[in-house]
C-alpha positions in Angstrom: 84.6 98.3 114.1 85.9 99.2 117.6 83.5 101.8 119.3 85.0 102.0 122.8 87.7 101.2 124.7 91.5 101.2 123.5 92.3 99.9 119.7 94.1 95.9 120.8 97.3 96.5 119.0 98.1 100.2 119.4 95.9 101.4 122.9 94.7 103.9 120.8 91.2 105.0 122.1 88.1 107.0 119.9 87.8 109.2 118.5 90.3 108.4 116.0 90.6 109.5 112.2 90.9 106.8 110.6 92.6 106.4 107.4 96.5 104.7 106.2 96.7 105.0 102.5 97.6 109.1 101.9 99.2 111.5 100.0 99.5 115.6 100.7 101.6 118.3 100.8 104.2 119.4 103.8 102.7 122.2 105.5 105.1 121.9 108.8 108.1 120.4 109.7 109.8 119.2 113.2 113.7 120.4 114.0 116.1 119.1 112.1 114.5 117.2 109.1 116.3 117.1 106.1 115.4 116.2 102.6 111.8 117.6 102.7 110.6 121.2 102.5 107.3 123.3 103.1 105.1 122.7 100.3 106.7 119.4 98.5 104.3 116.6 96.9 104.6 113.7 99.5 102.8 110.0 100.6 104.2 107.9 103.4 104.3 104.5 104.1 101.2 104.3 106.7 103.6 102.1 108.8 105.6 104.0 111.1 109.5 103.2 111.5 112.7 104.8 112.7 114.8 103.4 109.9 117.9 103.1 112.1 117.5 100.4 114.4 118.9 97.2 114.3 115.4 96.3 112.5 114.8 98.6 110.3 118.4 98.6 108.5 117.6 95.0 108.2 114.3 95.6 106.2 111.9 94.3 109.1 110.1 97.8 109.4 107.3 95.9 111.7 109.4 95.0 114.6 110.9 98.7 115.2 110.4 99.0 118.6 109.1 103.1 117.8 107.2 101.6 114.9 103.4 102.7 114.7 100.5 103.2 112.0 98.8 106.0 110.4 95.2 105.5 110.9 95.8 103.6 113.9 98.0 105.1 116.5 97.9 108.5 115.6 95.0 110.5 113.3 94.7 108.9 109.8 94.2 110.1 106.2 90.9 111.5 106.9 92.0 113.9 109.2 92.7 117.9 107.7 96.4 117.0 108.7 99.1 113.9 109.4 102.4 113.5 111.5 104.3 111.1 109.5 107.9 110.2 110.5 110.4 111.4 107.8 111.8 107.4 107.2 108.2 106.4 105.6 108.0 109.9 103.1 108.8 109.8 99.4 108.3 112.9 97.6 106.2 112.9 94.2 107.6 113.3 90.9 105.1 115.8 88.9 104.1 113.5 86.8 102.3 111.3 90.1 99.0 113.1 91.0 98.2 113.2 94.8 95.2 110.8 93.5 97.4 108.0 92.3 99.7 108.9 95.0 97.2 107.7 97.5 97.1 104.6 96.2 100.9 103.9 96.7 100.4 101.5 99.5 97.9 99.0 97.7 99.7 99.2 94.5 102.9 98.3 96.5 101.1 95.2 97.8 100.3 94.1 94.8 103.8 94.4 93.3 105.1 93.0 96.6 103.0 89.7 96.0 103.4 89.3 92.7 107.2 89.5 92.9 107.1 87.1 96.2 104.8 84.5 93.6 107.8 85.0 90.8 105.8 85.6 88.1 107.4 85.3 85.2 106.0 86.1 81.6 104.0 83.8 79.4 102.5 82.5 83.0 99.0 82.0 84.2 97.5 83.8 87.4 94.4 83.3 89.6 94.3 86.1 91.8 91.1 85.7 94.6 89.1 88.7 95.0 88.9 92.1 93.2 88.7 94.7 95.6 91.6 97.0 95.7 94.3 94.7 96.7 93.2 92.7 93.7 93.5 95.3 91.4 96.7 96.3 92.0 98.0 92.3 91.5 96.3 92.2 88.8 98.1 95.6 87.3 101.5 94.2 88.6 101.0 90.7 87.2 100.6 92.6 83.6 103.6 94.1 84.1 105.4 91.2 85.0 104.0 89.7 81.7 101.3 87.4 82.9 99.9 86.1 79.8 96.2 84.4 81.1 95.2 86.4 84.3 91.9 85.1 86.1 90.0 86.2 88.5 87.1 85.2 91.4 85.5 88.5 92.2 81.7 88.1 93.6 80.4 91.6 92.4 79.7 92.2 89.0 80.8 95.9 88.8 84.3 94.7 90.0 84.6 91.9 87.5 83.5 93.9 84.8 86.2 96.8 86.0 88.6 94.0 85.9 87.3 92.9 82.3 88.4 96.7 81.7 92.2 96.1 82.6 92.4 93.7 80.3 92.2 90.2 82.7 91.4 86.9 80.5 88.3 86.2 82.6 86.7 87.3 85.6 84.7 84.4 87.3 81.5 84.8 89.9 82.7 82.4 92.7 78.9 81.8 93.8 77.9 80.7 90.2 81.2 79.1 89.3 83.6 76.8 89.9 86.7 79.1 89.8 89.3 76.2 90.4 87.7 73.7 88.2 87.4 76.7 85.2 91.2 77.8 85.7 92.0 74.2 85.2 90.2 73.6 82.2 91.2 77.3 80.6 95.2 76.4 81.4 95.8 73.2 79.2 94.4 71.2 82.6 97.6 72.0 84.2 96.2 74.5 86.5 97.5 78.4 87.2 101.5 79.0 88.0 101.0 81.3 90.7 97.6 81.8 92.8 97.4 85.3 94.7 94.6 85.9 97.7 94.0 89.1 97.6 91.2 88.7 100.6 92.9 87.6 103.7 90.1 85.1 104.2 91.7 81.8 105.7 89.1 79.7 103.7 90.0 81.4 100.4 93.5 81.5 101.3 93.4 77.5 101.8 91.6 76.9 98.1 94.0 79.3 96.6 96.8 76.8 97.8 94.8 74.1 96.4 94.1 75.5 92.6 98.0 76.6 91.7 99.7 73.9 89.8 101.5 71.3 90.6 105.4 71.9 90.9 
């Protein structure tokens, strides 16, 4: 939590509405944007980007020098209104409520890693931690035909949410020993792909150490 003083990666000083995973509907636009109209169904990519510069048209949206964030450089989701750039808008079918449509961002994470992993189907997946993030693996690793999904998820409520989705086990890291477990529950072979879904560099470095061999 930064209280004073400028934000170290945009210069952004308080108060600031915070806030980058959004959807809404257009209410104004700026001269000369096509595609978009008062009124449409929207949710934007909380990371600003030009989407012509030599970066962007090759995919590396971070490094455009007039990149930003919502939430971070300019007011966030929990402000009445956003300025989004029209690169990062996608218009909503009707059959995406602006609920779901929030969660476009973490969702594409999680699709994003599993892909990355190369999931295949019939394979096994440890993902660490069940917060958001971890949901939304957990949702893409089902799709991608996962057939034993595991997680390590400290709080109950999560694990048993998770339990919900239809994940083969949900494991209490303080009461278990997650790696040890997968091992045993895969034919002691260990998990194809292991996803952290924490950012936590000591989970991250066990997560490396419990996939498989090969």
């Amino acid at each position: 939590m930064i209280r004073e003083g400028p934000h170290p990666l945009t210069g952004a000083r308080p108060p600031l509405a915070l806030g980058h995973e959004l959807s809404g509907t257009v209410v104004a636009l700026g001269a000369e944007v096509p595609g978009i109209g008062i009124g449409d169904r929207v949710t934007a990519d909380p990371c600003w980007r030009c989407g012509v510069c030599y970066w962007c048209t090759r995919g590396e949206y971070h490094l455009c020098p007039k990149g930003g964030s919502v939430g971070l450089a300019s007011p966030g989701a929990f402000a009445e209104r956003v300025t989004v750039p029209l690169a990062g808008l996608t218009r909503l079918p009707d059959n995406v409520s602006d609920e779901m449509a929030a969660v476009a961002e973490p969702l594409a994470v999680g699709l994003h890693a599993v892909t990355r992993a190369g999931v295949r189907p019939g394979d096994n997946v440890l993902v660490v931690g069940g917060g958001p993030i971890g949901f939304a693996v957990v949702l893409a690793a089902r799709l991608a035909g996962a057939a034993g999904l595991y997680v390590s998820e400290p709080l109950q409520e999560r694990r048993e949410r998770l339990l919900e989705l239809g994940v083969t086990e949900a494991f209490d890291p303080s009461a278990s020993d997650v790696r040890r477990e997968v091992f045993l529950r895969t034919g002691r072979i260990g998990p194809d792909a292991v996803i952290d879904a924490t950012g936590v560099a000591r989970l991250a470095a066990q997560a490396v150490a419990s996939v498989r061999r090969g």
